[in-house]
DODRENSE-543647 format. One record per residue (C-alpha): x negated, y negated, z negated; residue in one letter. Coordinates in Angstrom, 3 decimals, m for minus. Each point is the difference from the previous one (the first is absolute). Layout:
# residues N
X;Y;Z;rest
X;Y;Z;A
...
This chain:
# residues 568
X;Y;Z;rest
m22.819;m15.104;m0.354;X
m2.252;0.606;m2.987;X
m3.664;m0.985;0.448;X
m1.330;3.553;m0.157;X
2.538;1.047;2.092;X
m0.978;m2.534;2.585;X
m3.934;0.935;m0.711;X
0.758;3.020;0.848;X
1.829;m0.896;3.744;X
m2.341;m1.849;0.917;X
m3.355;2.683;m1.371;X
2.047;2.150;2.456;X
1.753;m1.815;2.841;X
m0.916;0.029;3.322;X
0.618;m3.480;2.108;X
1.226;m1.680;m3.323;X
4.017;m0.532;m0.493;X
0.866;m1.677;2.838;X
3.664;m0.910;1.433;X
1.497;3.416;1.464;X
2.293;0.178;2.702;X
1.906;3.235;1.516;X
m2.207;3.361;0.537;X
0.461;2.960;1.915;X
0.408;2.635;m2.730;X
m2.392;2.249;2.240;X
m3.179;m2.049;1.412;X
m3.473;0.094;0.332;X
m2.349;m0.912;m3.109;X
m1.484;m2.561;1.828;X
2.753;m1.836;0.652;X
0.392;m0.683;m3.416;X
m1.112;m1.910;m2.573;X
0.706;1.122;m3.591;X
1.135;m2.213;m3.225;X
m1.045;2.580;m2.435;X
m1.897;3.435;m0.105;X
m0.227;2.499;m2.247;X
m1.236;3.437;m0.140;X
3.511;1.384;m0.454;X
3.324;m1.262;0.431;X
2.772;0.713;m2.035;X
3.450;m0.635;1.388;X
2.255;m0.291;m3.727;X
m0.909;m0.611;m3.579;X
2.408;2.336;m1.591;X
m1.390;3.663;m1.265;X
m1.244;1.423;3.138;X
m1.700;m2.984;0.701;X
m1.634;m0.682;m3.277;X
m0.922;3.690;m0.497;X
m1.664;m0.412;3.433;X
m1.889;m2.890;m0.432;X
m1.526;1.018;m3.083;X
m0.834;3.371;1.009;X
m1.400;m1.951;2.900;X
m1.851;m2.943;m1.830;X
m1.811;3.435;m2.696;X
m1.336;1.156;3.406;X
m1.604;m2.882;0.743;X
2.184;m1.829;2.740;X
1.100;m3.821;m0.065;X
3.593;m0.020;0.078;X
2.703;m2.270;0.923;X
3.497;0.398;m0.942;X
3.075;m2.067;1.769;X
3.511;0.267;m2.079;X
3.078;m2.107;1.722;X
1.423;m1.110;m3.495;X
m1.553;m2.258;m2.003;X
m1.831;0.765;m3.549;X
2.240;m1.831;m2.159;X
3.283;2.326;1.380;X
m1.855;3.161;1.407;X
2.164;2.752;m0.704;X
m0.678;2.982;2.085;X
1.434;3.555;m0.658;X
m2.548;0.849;m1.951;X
0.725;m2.234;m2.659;X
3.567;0.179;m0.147;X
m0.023;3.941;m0.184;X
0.051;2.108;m3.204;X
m3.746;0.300;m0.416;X
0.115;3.678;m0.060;X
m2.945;1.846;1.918;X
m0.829;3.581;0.018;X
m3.577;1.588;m1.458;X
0.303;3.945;m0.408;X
m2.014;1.109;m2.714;X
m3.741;0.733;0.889;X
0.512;3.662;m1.086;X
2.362;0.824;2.729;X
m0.850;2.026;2.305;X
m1.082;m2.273;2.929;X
0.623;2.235;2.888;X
3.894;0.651;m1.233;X
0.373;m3.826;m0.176;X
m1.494;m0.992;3.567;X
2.909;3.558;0.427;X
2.497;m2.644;m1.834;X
m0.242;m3.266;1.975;X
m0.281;1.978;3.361;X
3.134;1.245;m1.002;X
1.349;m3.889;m0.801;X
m1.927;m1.614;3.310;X
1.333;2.582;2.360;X
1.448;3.545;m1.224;X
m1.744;1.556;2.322;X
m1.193;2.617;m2.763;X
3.929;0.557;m0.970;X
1.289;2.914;2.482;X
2.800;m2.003;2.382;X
m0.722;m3.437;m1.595;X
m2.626;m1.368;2.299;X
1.258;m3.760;0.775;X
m2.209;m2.863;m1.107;X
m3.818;m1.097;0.632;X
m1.265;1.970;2.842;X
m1.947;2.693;m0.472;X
m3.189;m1.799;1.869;X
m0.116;m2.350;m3.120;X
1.575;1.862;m2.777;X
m2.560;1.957;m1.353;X
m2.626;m2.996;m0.067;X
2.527;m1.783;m1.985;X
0.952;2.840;m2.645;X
m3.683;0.489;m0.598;X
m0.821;m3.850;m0.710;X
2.978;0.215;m2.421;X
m1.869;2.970;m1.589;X
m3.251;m1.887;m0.330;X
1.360;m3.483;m1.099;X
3.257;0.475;m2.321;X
m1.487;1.995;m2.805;X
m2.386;m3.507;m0.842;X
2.828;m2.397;0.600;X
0.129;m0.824;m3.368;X
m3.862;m0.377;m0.722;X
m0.198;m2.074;3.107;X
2.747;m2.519;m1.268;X
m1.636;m0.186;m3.531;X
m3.498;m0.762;2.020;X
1.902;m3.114;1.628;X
1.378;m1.313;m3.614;X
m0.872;2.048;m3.078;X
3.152;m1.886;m1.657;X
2.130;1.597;2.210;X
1.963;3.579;m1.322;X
1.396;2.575;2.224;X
3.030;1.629;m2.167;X
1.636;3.135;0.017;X
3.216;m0.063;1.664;X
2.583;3.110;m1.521;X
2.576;m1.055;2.377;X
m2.064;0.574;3.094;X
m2.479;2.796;m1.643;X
m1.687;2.777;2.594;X
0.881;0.524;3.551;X
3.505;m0.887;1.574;X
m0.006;2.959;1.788;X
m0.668;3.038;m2.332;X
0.303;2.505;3.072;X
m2.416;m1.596;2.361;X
m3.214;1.808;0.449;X
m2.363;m0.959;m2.625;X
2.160;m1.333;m2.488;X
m0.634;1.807;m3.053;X
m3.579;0.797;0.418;X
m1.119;m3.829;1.371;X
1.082;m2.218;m3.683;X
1.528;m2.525;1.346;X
0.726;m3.138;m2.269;X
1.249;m3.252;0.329;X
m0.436;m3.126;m1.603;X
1.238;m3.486;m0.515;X
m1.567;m2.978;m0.233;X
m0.234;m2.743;m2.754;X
m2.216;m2.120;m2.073;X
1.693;0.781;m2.838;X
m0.556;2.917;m2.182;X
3.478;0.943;0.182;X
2.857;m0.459;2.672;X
2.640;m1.780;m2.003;X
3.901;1.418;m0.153;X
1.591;m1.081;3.682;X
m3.242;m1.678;1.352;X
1.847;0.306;3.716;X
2.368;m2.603;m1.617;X
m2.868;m2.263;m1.892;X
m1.348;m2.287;2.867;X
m4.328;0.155;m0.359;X
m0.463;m2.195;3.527;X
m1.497;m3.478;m1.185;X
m0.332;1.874;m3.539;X
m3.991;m0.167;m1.061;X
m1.731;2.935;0.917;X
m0.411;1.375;m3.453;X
4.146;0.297;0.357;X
m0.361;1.547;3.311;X
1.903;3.221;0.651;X
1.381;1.989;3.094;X
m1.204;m1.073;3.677;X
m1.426;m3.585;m1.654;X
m2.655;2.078;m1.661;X
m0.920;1.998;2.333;X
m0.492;m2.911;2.305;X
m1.769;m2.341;m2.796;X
m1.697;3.142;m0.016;X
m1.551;m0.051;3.361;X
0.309;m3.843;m0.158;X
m2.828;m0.063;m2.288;X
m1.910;2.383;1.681;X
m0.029;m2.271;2.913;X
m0.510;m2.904;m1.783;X
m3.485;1.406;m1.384;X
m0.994;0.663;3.133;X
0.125;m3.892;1.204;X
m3.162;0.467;1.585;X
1.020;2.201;2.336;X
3.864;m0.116;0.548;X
1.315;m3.259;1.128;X
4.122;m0.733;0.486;X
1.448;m2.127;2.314;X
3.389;m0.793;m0.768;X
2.875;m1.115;1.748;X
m1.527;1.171;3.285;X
2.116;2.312;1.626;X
m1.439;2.787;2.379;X
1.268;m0.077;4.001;X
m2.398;1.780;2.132;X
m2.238;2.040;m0.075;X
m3.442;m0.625;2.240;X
m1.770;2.560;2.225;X
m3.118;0.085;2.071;X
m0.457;1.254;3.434;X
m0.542;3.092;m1.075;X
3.724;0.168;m1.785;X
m1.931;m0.369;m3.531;X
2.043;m1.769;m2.558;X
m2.310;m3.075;m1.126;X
2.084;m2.482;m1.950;X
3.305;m1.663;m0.659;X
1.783;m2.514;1.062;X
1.963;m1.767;m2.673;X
2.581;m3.095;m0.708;X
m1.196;m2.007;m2.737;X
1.154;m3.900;m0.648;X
2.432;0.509;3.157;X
m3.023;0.382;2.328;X
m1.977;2.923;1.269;X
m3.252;1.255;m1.439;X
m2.383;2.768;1.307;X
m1.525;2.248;m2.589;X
m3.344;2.408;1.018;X
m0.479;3.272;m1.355;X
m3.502;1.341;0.235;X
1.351;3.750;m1.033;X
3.583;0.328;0.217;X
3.204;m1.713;m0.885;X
2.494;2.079;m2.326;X
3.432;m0.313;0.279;X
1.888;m0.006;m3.861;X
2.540;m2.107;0.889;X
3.163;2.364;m1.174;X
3.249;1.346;1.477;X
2.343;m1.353;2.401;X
3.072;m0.412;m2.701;X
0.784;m3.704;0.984;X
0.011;0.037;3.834;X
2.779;0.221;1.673;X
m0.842;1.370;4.055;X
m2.463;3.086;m2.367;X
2.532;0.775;m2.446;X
2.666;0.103;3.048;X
m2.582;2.373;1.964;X
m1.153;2.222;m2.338;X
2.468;0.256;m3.179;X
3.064;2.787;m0.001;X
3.305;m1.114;m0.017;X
1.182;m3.766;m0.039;X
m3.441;m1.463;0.166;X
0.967;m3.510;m1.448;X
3.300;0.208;m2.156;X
m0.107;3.492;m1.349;X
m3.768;m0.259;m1.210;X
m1.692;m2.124;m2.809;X
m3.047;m0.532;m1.635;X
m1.430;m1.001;m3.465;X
m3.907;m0.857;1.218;X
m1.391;m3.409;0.984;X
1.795;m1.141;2.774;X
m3.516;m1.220;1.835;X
m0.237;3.503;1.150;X
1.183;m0.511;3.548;X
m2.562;2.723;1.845;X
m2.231;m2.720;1.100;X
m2.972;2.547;m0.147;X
2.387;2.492;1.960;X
0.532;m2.077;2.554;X
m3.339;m1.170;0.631;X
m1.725;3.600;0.045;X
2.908;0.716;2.389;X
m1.392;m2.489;2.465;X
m3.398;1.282;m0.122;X
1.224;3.899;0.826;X
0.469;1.115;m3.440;X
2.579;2.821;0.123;X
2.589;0.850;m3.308;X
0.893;3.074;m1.929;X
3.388;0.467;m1.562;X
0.948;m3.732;0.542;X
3.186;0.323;m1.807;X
m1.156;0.992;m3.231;X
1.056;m1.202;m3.446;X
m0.315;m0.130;m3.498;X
3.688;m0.104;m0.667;X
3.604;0.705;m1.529;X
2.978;m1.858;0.223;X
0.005;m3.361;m2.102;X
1.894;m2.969;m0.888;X
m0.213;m3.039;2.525;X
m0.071;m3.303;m1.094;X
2.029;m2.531;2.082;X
m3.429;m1.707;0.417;X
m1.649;0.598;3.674;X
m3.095;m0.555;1.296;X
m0.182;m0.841;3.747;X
3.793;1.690;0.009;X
m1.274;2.998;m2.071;X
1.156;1.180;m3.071;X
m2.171;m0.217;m2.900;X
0.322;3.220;m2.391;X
m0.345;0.250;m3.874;X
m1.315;3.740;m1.868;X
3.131;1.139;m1.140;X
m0.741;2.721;m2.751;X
3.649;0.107;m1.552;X
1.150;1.940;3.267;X
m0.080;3.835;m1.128;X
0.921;m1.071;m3.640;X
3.148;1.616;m1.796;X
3.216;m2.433;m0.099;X
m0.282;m0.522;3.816;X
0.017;1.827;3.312;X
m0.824;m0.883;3.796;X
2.607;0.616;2.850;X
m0.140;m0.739;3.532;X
1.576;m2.366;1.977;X
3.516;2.064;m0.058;X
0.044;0.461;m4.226;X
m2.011;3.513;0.436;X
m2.626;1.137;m2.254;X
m2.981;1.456;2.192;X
m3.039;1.179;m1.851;X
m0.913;0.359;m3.840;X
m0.600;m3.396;m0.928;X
m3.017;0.678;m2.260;X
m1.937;0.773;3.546;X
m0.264;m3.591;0.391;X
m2.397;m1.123;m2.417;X
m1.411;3.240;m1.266;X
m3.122;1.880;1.954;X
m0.198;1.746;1.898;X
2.534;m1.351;2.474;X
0.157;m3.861;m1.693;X
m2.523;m1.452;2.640;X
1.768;1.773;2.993;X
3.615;0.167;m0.872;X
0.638;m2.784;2.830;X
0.657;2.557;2.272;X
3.315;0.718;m1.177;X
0.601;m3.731;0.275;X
m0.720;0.302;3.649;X
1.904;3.342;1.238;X
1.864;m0.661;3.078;X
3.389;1.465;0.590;X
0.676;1.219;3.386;X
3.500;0.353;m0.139;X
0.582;m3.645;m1.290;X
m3.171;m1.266;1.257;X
m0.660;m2.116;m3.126;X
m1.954;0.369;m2.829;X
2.193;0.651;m3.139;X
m2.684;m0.436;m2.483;X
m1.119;m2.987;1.077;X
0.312;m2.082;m2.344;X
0.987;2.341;m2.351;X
2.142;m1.472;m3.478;X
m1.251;0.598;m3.263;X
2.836;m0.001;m2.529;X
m0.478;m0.442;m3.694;X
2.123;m1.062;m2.808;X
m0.047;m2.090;m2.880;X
m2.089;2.058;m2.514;X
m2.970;0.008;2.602;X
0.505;m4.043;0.996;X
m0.611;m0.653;m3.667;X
m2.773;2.294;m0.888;X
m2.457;m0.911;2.936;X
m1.220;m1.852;2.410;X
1.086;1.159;3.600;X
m4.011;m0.782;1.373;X
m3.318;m0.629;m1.121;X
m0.062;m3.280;m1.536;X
m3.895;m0.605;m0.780;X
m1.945;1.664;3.364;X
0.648;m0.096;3.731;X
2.825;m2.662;1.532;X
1.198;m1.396;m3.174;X
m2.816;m0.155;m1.683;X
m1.770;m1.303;2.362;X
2.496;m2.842;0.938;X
1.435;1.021;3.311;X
3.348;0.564;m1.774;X
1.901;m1.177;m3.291;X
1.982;2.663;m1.125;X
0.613;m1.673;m3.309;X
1.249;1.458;m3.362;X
m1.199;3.819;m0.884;X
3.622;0.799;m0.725;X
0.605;m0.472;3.585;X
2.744;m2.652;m0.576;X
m1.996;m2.650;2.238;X
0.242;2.169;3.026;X
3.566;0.805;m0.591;X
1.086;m3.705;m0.257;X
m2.130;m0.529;3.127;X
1.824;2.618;1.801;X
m2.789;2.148;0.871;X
1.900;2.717;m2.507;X
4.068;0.415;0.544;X
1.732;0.296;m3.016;X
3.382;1.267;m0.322;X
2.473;1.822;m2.911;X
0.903;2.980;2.019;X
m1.844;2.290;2.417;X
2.977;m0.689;2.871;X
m1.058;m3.502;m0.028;X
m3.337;0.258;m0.179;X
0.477;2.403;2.873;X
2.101;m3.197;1.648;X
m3.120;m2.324;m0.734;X
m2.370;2.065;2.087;X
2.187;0.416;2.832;X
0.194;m3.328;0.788;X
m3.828;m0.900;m0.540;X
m1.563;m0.044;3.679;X
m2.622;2.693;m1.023;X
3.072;2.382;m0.282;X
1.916;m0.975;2.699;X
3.144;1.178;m1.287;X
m1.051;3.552;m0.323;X
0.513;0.892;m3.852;X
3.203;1.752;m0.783;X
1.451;m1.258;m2.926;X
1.479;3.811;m1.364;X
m3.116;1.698;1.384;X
m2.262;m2.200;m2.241;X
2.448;0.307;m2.938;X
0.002;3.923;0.117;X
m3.698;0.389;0.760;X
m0.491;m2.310;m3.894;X
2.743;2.340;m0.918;X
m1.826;3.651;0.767;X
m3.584;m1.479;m1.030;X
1.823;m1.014;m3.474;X
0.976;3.891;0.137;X
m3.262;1.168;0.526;X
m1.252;m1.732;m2.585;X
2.354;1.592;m2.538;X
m0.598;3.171;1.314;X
m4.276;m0.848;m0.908;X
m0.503;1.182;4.085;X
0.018;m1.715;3.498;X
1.704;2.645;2.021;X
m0.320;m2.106;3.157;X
m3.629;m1.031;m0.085;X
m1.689;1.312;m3.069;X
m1.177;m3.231;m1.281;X
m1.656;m0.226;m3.244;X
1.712;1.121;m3.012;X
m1.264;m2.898;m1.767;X
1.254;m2.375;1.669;X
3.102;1.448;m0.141;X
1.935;m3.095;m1.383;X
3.563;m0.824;1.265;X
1.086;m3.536;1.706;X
2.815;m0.450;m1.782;X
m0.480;m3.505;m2.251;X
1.727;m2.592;1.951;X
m0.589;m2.510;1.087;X
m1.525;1.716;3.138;X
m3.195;m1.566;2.493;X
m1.790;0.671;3.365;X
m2.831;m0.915;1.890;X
m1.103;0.258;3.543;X
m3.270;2.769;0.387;X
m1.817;0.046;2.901;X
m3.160;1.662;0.960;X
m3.096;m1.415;m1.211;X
m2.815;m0.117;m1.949;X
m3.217;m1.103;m0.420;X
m1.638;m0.274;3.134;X
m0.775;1.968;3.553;X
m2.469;2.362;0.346;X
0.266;1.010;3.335;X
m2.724;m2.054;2.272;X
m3.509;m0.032;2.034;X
m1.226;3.361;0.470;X
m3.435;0.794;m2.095;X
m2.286;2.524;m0.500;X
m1.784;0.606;m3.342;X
m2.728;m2.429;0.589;X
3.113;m2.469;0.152;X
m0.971;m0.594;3.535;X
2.579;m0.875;1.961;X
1.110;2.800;2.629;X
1.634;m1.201;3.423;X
2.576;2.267;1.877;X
m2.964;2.557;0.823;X
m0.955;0.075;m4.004;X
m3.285;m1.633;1.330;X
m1.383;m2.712;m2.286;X
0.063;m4.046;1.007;X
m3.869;m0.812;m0.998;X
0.313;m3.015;m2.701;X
3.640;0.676;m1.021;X
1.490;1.604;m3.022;X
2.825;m0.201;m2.318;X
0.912;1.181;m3.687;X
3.224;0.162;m2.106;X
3.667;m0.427;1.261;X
m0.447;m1.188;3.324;X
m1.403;4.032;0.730;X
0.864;1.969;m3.433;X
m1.425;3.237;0.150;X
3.514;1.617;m2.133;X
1.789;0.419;2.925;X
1.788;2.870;m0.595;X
0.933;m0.147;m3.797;X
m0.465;m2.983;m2.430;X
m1.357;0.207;m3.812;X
0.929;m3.168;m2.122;X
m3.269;m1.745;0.024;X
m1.296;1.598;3.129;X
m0.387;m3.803;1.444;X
m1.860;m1.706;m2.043;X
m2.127;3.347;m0.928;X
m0.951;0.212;3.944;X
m1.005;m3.649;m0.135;X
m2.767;1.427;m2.297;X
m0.882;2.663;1.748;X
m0.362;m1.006;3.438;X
m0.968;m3.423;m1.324;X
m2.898;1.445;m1.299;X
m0.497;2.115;3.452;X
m0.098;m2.689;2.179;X
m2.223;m2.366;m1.801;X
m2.257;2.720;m0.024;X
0.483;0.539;3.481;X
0.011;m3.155;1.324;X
m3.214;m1.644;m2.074;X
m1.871;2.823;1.496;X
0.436;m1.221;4.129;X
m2.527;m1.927;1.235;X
0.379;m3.555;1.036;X
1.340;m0.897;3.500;X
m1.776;m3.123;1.357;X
């Protein structure tokens, strides 16, 4: 522990740091004696949490921040993601964009589409991201003028042209680097450990916000290592503090105003993800986010009465697993090459099922997993999970499968090797054969397929896409004429897709404030939560949404929160 860190305990602790043994997760304050008090508590030290805490500390509250990993190795979601955040233009029209995310947080303003936030929180929500998203980009420049919020062509205006408020409202989104250009394939050129003036993607946003934290020493302290348990409530069902594992022992943390919950999805546990997750919860789903998400913040609002909206919520597609596992779950890699020409995706029987380019293009890229988890009821299985992506030997050479330089791989949770894909192959992750029939015969006897794929039915489903693709026009699906590009360069490879993405979104239920609601949408005093672990896009998802509402209701809640008065 650093000796301002430890100035700063002990300026605020309560009954000094004594030896802590096991305590009730609901008990009286006087029963209690604290190791360490802040004004605020802040539960994660990814985006949420650092947007928080500085929104927080500019209000004029002492805040202390716990993160489970340690400094050296913290890699949250944040950091590993693309570093692109949304910040419409300021001469949109702002009541057609609070129209816009409405439309993304619940659909309630589309006739017949109403299915995400409730509409007791919803419009709270759409009007914060009114007020806050068209200064995203000043506010990041006010944290560290070095940093430069770029134009992004690929991902320019809303995803959703039809949604109410879409043309009028300006949206724009932006990507984030310290350098004055993105270089050519920067999702393949690794910037984590890089020095900041390298920094691209989701490592400059968070150096980003890193900074801005770090000038703020004064006010902001982090505890790493120290892993959030339990949350603390008086007799009056107030949340007042945290009880956390640090050093294998217990500590008890005080919070004078509230404790904030940032601490992320539930990707990486296995009794959540078997709960709340469509389809095969554990084998048919993966993930490409830090695998310390494990809803610890879910779980302990749950034990204080918090209730959930739309608990099964994700941010995902179907993407290639790595044999690598994390408590027995699979551990996913962005895989942008699905959709491109040269290659197609079948089911588990050899069928195509959907135009491929929906998987990675908006506006259905961050909820195409639901075709991954359609049930049959007249098999009772689910044939598209995992679905096959077959490619040939053009598209092995020309790419890499996944993204090499952000999320799992470039973040070292998985070594995928060579960019021409030839690692993965050798390691069996990618089957490689010289004719479609046996490539078909490879899959069949992998466990994932289960002997399902039909050797001739794969072979003739290469066989009509090839025609399509003379003829210039999917007459099945309608995919993209320009990725219209045969399979037909032997030798021939597949991969395994399963759903998955970057993280949950479904969690704790909130209300614009970011108070957290219970099962009556009535607010727990003291408790509140931001980003993944209670997204607000619930019912449609915008590349960049996450890490733009970590901003947004970042900034809410440390305005919220320094504002309380002090309990005790």
């Amino acid at each position: 522990m650093t000796s301002s860190r430890r100035d700063f305990l002990k300026g605020m602790a309560v009954g000094g740091m004594a030896t802590v043994g096991a305590v009730p997760a609901i008990a009286s304050a006087k029963q209690i004696k604290y190791d360490a008090t802040a004004d605020v508590v802040v539960v994660g030290f990814g985006g949420a949490g650092a947007a928080t805490a500085i929104s927080a500390a500019d209000n004029g509250a002492k805040v202390l921040v716990i993160e489970r990993q340690p400094q050296a190795t913290l890699r949250s979601n944040t950091r590993m993601s693309g570093g692109i955040f949304h910040c419409p233009d300021k001469t949109g029209n702002r009541d057609a964009l609070k129209a816009y995310a409405k439309a993304m947080f619940s659909g309630e303003n589309i006739p017949g589409k109403l299915e995400g936030e409730q509409p007791e929180v919803s419009d709270g929500l759409a009007q914060a991201w009114a007020d806050y998203t068209p200064n995203l980009v000043d506010w990041m420049q006010s944290l560290d003028p070095d940093f430069k919020s770029l134009a992004t062509p690929g991902f320019k205006g809303a995803a959703f042209p039809t949604f109410p408020g879409a043309k009028e409202c300006a949206y724009q989104v932006y990507r984030s680097s310290y350098m004055d250009r993105i270089p050519a394939g920067a999702s393949n050129r690794r910037s984590y450990g890089r020095p900041k003036s390298e920094a691209t993607s989701g490592e400059a946003f968070w150096q980003c916000l890193a900074n801005g934290v770090a000038k703020r020493a004064d006010k902001i302290k982090i505890m790493y290592e120290t892993r959030g348990r339990e949350l603390i409530t008086n007799d009056a069902g107030e949340v007042i503090g945290v009880i956390a594992e640090q050093n294998g022992k217990k500590i008890r943390i005080k919070a004078r105003k509230a404790v904030v919950l940032c601490s992320g999805g539930y990707e990486y546990s296995r009794t959540m993800r078997q709960a709340f997750l469509e389809g095969p919860g554990i084998e048919g789903w993966a993930f490409y986010g830090t695998t310390a998400n494990e809803g610890d913040g879910i779980a302990m609002g749950l034990n204080v009465g918090a209730g959930m909206m739309k608990a099964g919520k994700a941010a995902s597609r179907i993407i290639m697993p790595a044999p690598d596992r994390f408590n027995g779950m699979r551990i996913g890699m962005i895989t942008p090459a699905v959709g491109s020409g040269r290659a197609i995706v079948v089911n588990n029987y050899g069928k195509r099922y959907a135009a491929e380019h929906k998987v990675t293009k908006d506006p259905s890229r961050y909820f195409f997993y639901k075709e991954a988890v359609k049930f049959n009821i007249d098999t009772l299985d689910y044939p598209n999970s995992p679905s096959w992506f077959i490619f040939d030997e053009t598209l092995r050479k020309s790419k890499p499968l996944v993204y090499l330089g952000i999320s799992t791989p470039g973040f070292g949770f998985v070594d995928y090797g060579a960019a021409d894909n030839s690692d993965a192959i050798r390691k069996g992750w990618i089957l490689k054969a010289n004719t479609i029939e046996e490539l078909a015969e490879k899959i069949r006897a992998t466990k994932d397929n289960a002997n399902r794929m039909d050797p001739k039915a794969l072979a003739e489903t290469v066989k009509q896409y090839n025609e399509y693709c003379a003829k210039g026009k999917d007459e099945a699906f309608g995919r993209l004429k320009s990725t219209l590009q045969p399979v037909s360069d032997g030798p021939f490879y597949a991969c395994p897709l399963v759903a998955g993405g970057p993280n949950t979104k479904g969690g704790l239920a909130c209300n614009a404030k970011r108070e957290v609601l219970d099962w009556d949408l009535k607010p727990i005093k003291g408790l509140y939560a931001v980003g993944e672990i209670a997204s607000a896009l619930k019912f449609v998802y915008q590349g960049g949404g996450n890490l733009t509402e970590c901003l947004v209701f970042g900034q809410v809640c440390g305005n919220e929160v320094a504002k309380l008065p002090n309990r005790g």
